[in-house]
Wavefront OBJ file of the C-alpha trace (Angstrom):
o trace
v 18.246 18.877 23.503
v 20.217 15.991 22.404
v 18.723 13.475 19.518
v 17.558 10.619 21.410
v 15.787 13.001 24.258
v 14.108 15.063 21.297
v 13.055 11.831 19.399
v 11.514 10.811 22.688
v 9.347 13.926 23.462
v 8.447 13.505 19.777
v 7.408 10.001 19.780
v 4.986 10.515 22.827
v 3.291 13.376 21.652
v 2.858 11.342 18.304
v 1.865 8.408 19.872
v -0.670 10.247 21.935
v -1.909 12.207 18.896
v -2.289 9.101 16.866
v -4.007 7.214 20.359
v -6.694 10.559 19.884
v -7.258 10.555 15.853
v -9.388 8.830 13.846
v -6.735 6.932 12.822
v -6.800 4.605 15.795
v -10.701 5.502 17.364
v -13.671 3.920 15.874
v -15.571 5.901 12.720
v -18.568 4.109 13.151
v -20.723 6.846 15.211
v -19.768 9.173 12.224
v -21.180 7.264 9.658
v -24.249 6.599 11.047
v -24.169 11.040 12.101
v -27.320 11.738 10.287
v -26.156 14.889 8.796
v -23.107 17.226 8.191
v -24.003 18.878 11.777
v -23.921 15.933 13.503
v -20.629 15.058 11.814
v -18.821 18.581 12.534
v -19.743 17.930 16.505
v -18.222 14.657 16.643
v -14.821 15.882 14.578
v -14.575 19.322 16.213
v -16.474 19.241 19.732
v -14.651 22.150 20.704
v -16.006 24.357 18.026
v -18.921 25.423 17.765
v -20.772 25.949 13.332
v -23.724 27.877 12.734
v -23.521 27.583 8.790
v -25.811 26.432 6.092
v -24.926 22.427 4.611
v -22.803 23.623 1.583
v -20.631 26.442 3.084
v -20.557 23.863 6.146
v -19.124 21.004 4.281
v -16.528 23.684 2.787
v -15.319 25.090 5.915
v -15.086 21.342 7.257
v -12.466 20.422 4.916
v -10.463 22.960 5.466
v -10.423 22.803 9.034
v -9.888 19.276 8.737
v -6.761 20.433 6.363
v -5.654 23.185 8.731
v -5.329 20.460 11.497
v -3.081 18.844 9.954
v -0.867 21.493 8.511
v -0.664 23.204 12.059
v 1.089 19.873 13.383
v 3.561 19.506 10.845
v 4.388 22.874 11.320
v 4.384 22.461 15.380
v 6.837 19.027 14.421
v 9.237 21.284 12.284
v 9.195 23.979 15.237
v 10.581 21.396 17.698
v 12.972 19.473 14.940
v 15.841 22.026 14.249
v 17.374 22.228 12.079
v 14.005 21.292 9.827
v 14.533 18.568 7.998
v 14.039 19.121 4.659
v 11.834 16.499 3.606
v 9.228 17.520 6.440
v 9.263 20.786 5.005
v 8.514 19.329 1.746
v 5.570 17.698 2.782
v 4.544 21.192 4.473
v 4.774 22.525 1.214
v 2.174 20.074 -0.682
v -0.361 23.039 1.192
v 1.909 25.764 -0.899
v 1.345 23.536 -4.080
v -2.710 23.226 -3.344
v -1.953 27.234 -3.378
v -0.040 27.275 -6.497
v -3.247 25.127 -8.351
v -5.368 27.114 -7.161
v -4.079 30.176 -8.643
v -3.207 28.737 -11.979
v -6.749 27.146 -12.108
v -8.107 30.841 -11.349
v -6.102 32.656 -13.392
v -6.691 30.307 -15.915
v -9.997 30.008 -15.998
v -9.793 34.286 -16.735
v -12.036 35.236 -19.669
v -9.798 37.555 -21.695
v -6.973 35.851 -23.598
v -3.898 37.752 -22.078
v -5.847 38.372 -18.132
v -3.492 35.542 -16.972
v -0.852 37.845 -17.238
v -2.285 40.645 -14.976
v -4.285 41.386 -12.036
v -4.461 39.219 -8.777
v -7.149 37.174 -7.633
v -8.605 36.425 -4.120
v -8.794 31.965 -3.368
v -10.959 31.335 -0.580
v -8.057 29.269 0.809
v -4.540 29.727 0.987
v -1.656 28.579 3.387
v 0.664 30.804 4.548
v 4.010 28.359 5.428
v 5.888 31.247 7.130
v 9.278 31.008 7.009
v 8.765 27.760 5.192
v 7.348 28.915 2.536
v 8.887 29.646 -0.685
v 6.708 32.951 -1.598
v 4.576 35.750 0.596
v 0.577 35.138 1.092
v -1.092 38.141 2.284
v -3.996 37.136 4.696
v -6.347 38.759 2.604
v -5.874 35.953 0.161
v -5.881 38.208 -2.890
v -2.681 36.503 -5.019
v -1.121 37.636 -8.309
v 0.851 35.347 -10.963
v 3.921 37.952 -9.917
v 4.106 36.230 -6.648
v 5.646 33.207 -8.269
v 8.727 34.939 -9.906
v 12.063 33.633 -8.743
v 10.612 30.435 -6.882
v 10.377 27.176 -8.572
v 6.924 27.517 -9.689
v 8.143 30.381 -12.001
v 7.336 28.353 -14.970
v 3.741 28.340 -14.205
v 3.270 31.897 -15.348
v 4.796 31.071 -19.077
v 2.647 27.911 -19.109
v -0.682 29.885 -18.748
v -2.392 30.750 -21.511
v -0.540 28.026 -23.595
v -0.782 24.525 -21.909
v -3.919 22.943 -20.835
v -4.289 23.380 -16.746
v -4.505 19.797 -16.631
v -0.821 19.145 -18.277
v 0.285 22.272 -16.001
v -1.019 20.701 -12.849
v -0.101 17.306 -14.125
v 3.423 18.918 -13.698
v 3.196 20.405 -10.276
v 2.214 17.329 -9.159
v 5.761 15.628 -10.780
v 7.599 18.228 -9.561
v 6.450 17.670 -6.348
v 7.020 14.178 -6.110
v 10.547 14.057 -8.085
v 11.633 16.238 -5.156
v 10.267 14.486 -2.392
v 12.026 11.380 -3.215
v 15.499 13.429 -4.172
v 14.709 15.080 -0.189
v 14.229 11.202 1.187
v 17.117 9.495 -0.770
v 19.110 12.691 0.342
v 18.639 11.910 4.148
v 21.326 10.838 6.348
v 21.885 7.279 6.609
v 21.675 7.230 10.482
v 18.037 9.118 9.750
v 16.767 7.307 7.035
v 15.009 4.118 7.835
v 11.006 4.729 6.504
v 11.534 7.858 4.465
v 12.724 6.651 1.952
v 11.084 3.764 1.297
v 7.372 5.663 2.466
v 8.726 7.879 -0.412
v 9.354 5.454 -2.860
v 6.332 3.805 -2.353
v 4.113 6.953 -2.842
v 5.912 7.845 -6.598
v 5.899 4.366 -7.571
v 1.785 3.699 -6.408
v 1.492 7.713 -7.744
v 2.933 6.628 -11.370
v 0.532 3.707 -11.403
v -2.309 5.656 -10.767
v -1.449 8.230 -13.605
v -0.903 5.256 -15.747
v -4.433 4.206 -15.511
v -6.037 7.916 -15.887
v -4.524 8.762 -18.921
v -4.790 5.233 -20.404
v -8.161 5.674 -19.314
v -9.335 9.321 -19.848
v -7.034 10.301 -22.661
v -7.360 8.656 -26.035
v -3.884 9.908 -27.095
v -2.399 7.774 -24.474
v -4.896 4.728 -25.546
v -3.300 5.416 -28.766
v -0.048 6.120 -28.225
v 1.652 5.036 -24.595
v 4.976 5.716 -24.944
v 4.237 9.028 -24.373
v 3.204 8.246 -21.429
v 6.457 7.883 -19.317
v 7.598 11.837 -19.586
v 4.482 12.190 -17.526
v 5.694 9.868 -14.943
v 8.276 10.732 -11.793
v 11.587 8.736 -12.704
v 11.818 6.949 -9.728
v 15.111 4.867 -10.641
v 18.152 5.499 -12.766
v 16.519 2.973 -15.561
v 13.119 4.185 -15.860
v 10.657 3.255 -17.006
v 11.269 -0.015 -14.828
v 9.743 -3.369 -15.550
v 6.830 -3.226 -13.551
v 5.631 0.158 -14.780
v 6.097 -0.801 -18.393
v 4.217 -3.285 -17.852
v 1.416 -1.272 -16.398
v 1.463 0.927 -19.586
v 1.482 -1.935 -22.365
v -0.772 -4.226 -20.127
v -4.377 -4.436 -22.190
v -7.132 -2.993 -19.312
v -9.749 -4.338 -20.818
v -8.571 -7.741 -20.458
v -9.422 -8.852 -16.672
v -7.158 -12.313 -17.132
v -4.117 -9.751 -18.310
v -4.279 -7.333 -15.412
v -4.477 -9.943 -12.834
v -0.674 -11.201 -14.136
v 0.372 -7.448 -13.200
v 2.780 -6.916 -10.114
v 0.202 -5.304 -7.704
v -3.205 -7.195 -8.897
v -5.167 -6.027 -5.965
v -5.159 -2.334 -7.714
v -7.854 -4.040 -9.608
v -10.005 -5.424 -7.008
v -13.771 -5.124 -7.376
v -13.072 -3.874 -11.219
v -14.747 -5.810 -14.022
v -17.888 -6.766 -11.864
v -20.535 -7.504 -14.276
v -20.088 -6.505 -17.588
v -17.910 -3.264 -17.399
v -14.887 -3.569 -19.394
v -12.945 -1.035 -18.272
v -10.657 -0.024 -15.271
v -11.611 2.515 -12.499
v -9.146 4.797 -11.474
v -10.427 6.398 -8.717
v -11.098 2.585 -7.544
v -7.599 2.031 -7.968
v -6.011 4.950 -6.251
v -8.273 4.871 -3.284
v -6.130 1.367 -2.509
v -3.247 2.966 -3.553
v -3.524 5.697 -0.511
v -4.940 2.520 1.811
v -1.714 0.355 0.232
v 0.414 2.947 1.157
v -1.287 4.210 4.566
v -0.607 0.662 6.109
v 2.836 0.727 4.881
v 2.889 4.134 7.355
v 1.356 2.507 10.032
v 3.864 -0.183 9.994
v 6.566 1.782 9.188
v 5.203 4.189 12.459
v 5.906 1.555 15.121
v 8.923 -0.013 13.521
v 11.316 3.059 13.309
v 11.715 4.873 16.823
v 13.813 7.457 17.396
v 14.499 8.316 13.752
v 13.242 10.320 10.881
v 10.799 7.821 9.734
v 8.552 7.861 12.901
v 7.603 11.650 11.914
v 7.519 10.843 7.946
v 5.409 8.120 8.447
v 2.682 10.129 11.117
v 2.900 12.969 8.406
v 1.032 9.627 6.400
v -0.836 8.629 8.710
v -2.222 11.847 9.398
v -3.081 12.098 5.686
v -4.528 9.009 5.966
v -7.058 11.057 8.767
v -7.472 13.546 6.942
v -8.899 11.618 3.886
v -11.064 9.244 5.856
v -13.108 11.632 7.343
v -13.603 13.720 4.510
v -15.296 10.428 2.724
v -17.224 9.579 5.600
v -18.467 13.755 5.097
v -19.034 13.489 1.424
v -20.635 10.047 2.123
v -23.241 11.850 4.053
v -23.636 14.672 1.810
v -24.536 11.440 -0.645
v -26.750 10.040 1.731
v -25.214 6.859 1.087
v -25.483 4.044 3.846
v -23.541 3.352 6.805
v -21.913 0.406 5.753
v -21.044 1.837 1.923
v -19.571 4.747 4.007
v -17.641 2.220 6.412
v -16.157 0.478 3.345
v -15.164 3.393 1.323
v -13.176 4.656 4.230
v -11.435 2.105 4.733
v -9.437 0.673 7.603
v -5.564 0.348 8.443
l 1 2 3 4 5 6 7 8 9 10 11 12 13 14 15 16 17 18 19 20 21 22 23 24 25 26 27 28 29 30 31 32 33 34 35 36 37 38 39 40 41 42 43 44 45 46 47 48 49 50 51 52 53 54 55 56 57 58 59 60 61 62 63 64 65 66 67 68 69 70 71 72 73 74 75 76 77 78 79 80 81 82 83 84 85 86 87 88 89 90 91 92 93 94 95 96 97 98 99 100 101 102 103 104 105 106 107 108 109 110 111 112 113 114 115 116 117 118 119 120 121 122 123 124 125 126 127 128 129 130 131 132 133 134 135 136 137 138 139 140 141 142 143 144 145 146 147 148 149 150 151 152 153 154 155 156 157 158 159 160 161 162 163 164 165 166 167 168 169 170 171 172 173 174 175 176 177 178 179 180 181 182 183 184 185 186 187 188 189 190 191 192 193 194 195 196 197 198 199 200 201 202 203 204 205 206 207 208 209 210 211 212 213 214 215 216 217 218 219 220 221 222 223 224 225 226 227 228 229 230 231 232 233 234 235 236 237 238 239 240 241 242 243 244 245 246 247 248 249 250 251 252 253 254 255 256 257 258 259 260 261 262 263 264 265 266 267 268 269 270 271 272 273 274 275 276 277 278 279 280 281 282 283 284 285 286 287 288 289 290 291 292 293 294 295 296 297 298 299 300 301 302 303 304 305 306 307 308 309 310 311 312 313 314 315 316 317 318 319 320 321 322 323 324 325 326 327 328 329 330 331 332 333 334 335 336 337 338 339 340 341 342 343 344
């Protein structure tokens, strides 16, 4: 199958997938569902729940998750050779696994059980032969299972870091390599990935920027030491606009607004709160960076970026309905689920 034909088949099944999501089709009759139930027949008609509101709500998000990992894997089965980025963003489900493990294993009560014994996560993804280590359906893991991949690290860092710093570094090794994968593309391939990519670590520094500057009084106190916590996203990093992000005074609404991207601070400082939300700001991060997909989706044909950038938009899916479910489990209104879902 030459390139063009095998972009073509791609782009219509895309097209047609996208035409059929909840990217595209309107969300409204799930916000106003009444209830988890009514929710689950809407998203899944074809399948049928009989499960209490909690374990419900559980198994919902991870068939909403499994969704989308089956058609990136169906994508990579069709593009051969794989292209390593795609397989990269495949293997965000074999970091989620990673976490999980480190969290559990972490979380062990004796002061050495990190170092022995397995554990059994409700969830794991087995990539196949895209995967960088073995999961065994029964789910039951052991920190052995990381030896010789690049999570390796993970097992010397238990029992000695805080999970936060050791997650905080899955997550940059994730993203450094995702943008070495998209930069690394060939030219003739390129157009989207690499700037969908760049996008993502630059928005993803920003938002880390504000957490720790938030959350962490050591990085109140002290920001420089913020930056080897950040993905280097250009030979001369920190750049301007992220230094300014980390010296920028957040308390100061007049200050943030002279920052690069002001809308990260939209709706902050209502009333008299003083201080930045980051979860505010990185839900219009993802919808920033989910339009940027959706552009980037009809612009590139025929190319890398098409698939990249439906990888995003599928995310983008993924992450709406799963606030329009919480919403409900809030019992918040239609309209404050509408909004916090947001719309490309």
């Amino acid at each position: 199958m030459g390139k063009t034909f095998r972009y073509g088949y791609i782009q219509a099944k895309l097209h047609a997938l996208v035409g059929d999501s909840f990217i595209r089709r309107d969300i409204r009759p799930l916000a106003r569902g009444g209830d988890v139930n009514d929710l689950a027949r809407l998203v899944f008609p074809d399948r049928t729940y009989d499960l209490p509101e909690k374990a419900l709500i559980r198994k919902l998000q991870i068939d909403l998750d499994a969704e989308l990992f089956d058609v990136i894997r169906r994508i990579l089965r069709v593009l051969t050779p794989s292209p390593p980025v795609i397989v990269h963003l495949l293997r965000k489900y074999e970091y989620r696994t990673v976490r999980a493990l480190a969290r559990a294993l972490g979380n062990s009560p004796g002061p050495d059980d990190h170092l022995a014994g397995s554990v059994t996560l409700d969830t794991v993804w087995d990539l196949g032969p895209f995967g960088t280590f073995s999961v065994p359906e029964s789910g039951e893991l052991s920190i052995e299972v990381l030896d010789g991949t690049a999570y390796e690290w993970v097992r010397e860092a238990l029992g000695k870091q805080p999970l936060f710093e050791i997650e905080g570094r899955l997550d940059r090794q994730f993203y450094t390599e995702l943008l070495e994968l998209a930069r690394g593309v060939p030219r003739s391939d390129r157009q989207g990935v690499g700037e969908l990519a760049l996008i993502e670590c630059n928005l993803q520094n920003y938002i880390w920027i504000l957490r720790l500057r938030t959350y962490f009084n050591l990085y109140q106190s002290e920001p420089s030491k913020i930056v080897p916590l950040l993905v280097p996203v250009s030979p001369r990093f920190p750049d301007r606009i992220t230094q300014a992000l980390i010296d920028i005074p957040l308390d100061n609404p007049d200050a943030v607004r002279t920052f690069r991207y002001p809308w990260l601070f939209q709706d902050q400082f209502l009333g008299d709160a003083r201080r930045v939300d980051p979860s505010r700001a990185e839900a219009l991060a993802e919808l920033f960076l989910y339009r940027k997909a959706k552009r980037y989706f009809y612009q590139y044909p025929f190319c890398l970026g098409l698939v990249y950038a439906f990888c995003k938009l599928k995310e983008f899916e993924v992450a709406r309905v799963t606030t329009i479910l919480e919403g409900i489990k809030m019992s918040l209104s239609e309209q404050e689920i509408l909004e916090a879902a947001g719309s490309l």
